[in-house]
Steps between C-alpha positions, in 0.01 A plus 500: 500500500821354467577104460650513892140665569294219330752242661414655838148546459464101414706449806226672714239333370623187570593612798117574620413155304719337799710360199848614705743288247413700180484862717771424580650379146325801355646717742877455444423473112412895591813566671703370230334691273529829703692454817381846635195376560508555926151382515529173345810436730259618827234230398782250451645584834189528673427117390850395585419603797189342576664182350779540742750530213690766661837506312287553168286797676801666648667450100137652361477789815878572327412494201182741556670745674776534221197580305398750729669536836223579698488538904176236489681239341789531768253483786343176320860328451618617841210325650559176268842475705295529824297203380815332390656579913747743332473821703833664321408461175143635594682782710701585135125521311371700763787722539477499019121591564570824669831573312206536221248635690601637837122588607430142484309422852445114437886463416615726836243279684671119358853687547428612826374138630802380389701716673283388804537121403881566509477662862628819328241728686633825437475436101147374547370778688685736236322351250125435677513874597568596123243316468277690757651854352424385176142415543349639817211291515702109441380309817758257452775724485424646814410140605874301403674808649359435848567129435849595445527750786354195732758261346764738587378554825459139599819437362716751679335461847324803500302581806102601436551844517817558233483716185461161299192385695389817470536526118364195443178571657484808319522312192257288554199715651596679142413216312209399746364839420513458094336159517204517300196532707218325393108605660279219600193495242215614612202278449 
């Protein structure tokens, strides 16, 4: 193992002894060291996180994903600007997180409520049906597109019996129907 290695390793250890100030310390003496290191940035950001640091986790999300630019990481930062009430920025990570891996359901699903947050409903249900064509089974896919197709509906003035209302409650008996059913145990 290298020096970083050893550095990081203390770091973790202190980390499960609860001793936070010399993870911590140990931590960044790891990143100096090697600065590729995208796991020690993760922990760091993680505990920024928790610490409600944010400005340092967003800097040590950065820094991990210039170590490895990875669609996770995106959907992890782009969810640190929800926290922080910065939709935009969190649309950008989102939008980063499928630039790198355009199969990425949990991204389409955050992009897609923003869309829906922003009243742009024909994004979101673009992006809930990917969702829905992408994995056939994903209740809530099925789920926030109905919720969007009722938005829409409600929003517009659509009588009960439009192609919106109609949609929507197509949608949702969809995801009704992949709700995991669970049997009553038999005693």
């Amino acid at each position: 193992p290298t020096a970083a290695d050893i550095k990081y390793n203390l770091g973790v250890a202190y980390f499960e002894k609860k001793d936070f100030a010399q993870a911590e310390k140990k931590w960044k003496e790891a990143t100096t060291l090697n600065p590729e290191m995208e796991e020690v940035h993760l922990r760091l950001a993680e505990w920024y996180r928790k610490e409600h640091k944010y400005d340092l986790a967003i800097i040590r999300y950065r820094l991990a994903l210039t170590a490895a630019n990875r669609a996770e990481t995106w959907l992890t930062l782009g969810t640190l600007y929800l926290d922080m009430h910065d939709p935009y920025k969190g649309q950008n990570a989102f939008q980063k997180a499928l630039e790198v891996k355009p199969d990425y359901v949990d991204a389409m699903l955050y992009l897609g409520q923003f869309y829906l947050d922003q009243k742009r409903y024909d994004e979101a249900s673009e992006q809930f049906r990917t969702v829905t064509e992408t994995d056939p089974h994903h209740e809530m896919g099925f789920f926030r597109l109905g919720v969007t197709y009722l938005k829409q509906a409600e929003e517009t003035g659509a009588d009960g019996e439009s192609e919106l209302w109609k949609k929507a409650a197509e949608a949702l008996e969809k995801a009704k129907a992949r709700i995991p059913r669970t049997e009553p145990v038999q005693a």
